[in-house]
N, C-alpha and C positions, 0 to 999 in steps of 0.2 A: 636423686643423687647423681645424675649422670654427667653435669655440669663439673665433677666432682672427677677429680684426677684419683683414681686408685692403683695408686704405684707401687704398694708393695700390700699381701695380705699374705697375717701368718697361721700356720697350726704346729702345732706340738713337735712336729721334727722337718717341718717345711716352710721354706719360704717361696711364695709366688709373687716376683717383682717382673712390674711390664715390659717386656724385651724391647731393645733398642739397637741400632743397627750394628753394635760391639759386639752382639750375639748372633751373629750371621754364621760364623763360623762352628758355630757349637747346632746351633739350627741347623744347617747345611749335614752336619755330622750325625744329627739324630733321622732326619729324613731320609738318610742314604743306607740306614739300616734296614736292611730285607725284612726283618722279619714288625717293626713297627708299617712299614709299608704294605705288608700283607692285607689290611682292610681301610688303606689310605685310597680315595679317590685322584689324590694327584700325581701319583705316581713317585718315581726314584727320580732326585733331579744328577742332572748329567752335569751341571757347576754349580759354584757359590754365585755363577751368575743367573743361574736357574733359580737358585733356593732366593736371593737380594728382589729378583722381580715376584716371586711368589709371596715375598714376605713386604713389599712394595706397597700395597692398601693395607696393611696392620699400620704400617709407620706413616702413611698419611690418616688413616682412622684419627689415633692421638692428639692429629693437632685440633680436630674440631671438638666447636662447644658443647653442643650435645653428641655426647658419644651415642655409639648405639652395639660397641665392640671391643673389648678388651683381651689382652693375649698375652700371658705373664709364661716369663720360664721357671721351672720348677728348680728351688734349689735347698739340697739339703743342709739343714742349720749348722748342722755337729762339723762339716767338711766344706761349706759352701761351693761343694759340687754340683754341676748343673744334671740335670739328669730328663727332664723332658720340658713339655709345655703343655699351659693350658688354656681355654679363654671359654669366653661369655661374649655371645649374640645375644643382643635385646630384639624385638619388636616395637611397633610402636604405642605409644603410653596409653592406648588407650584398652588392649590386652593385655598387659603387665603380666607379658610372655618372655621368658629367657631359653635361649640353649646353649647348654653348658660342653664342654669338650674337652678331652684329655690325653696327652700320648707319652710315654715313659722309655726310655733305652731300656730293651731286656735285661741289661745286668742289674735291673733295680726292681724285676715283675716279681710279685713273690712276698714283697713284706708291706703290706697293705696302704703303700704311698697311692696310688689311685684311690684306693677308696677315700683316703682322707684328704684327696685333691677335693673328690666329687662332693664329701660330704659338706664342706668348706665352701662350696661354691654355691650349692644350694641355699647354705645358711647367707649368704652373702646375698643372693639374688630375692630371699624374703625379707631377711633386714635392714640392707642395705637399697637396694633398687626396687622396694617394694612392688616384687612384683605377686602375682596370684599363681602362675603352672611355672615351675621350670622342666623342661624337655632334653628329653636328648635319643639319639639316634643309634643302633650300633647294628652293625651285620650281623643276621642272623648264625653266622657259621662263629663269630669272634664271643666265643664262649668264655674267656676271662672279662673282658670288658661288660658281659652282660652280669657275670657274678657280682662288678665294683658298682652296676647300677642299682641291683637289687639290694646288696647288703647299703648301701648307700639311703634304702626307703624309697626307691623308685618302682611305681606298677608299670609293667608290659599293658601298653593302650590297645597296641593294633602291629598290624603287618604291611608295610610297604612292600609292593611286589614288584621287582626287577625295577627296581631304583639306583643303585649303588652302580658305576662303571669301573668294574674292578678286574684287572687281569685280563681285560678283553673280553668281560663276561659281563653281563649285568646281574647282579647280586640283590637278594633279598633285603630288607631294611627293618627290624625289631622300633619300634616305638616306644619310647620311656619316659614318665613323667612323676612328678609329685606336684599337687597344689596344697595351698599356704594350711591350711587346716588339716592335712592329712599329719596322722602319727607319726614323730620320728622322736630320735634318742638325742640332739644336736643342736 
């Protein structure tokens, strides 16, 4: 299904539609928050003209035929408030590997919108992109984000060690995964 434009996918109090460069300024706005940047790799950008070239290969990704990358903002149905982003790395078709990703504005950590980003995406990356493992990654210290992968049905595989370049530190990396057979509720 990659050939296959996925512009917008729903759940029950979320919408994730594919950002487009109208949402630079709200993207810009969630990256610049301290505390989302706390286990961000890219750091705090210094402009929207920081944030326009970071987000520069998501809006070329789109145009090609076979995708292999998708990047929707998160927005709630009841307010059509934006509140973070998400996306989906593929591999190539011949591991029907995905990793999944997710980042929320703190005013919205708390009522279990992550986990029904993740769990959402997972169901998407077996049904839809038929893939076998979806993965994902999270710093060993980012102890909320490892809660949304567990309750999500994800096992801790392994440990990357002194992966992550965070704060001028290299940081430890948690391994997370479900493939297509394993148990979930979703």
């Amino acid at each position: 299904m990659r050939e296959t434009l996925l512009l917008t996918v729903r759940t029950e109090r979320l919408s994730l539609i594919e950002v487009s460069p109208d949402d630079l300024e709200a993207i810009h706005q969630l990256h610049s928050i301290p505390e989302v940047d706390e286990f961000n790799t890219l750091g705090l950008p210094n402009s929207i003209a920081d944030t326009a070239q970071l987000m520069k290969p998501v809006f070329e990704a789109q145009l090609k035929v076979s995708r292999t990358s998708y990047t929707w903002k998160i927005m709630l149905n009841e307010t059509n408030q934006f509140i973070g982003l998400a996306g989906f790395i593929l591999s190539n078709d011949k591991f029907r590997l995905g990793e999944i990703y997710y980042k929320l504005n703190p005013a919205f950590w708390g009522n279990g919108y992550a986990t029904e980003v993740a769990k959402r995406l997972i169901k998407l990356g077996f049904e839809d992109f038929n893939l076998h493992k979806v993965e994902a990654g999270v710093a060993t210290e980012n102890s909320k984000s490892i809660r949304v992968l567990e309750k999500s049905g994800m096992t801790r595989e392994g440990l990357r060690r002194k992966i992550l370049p965070i704060r001028g530190q290299w940081i430890d990396n948690f391994h997370y995964a479900i493939v297509e057979d394993d148990p979930r509720d979703y």
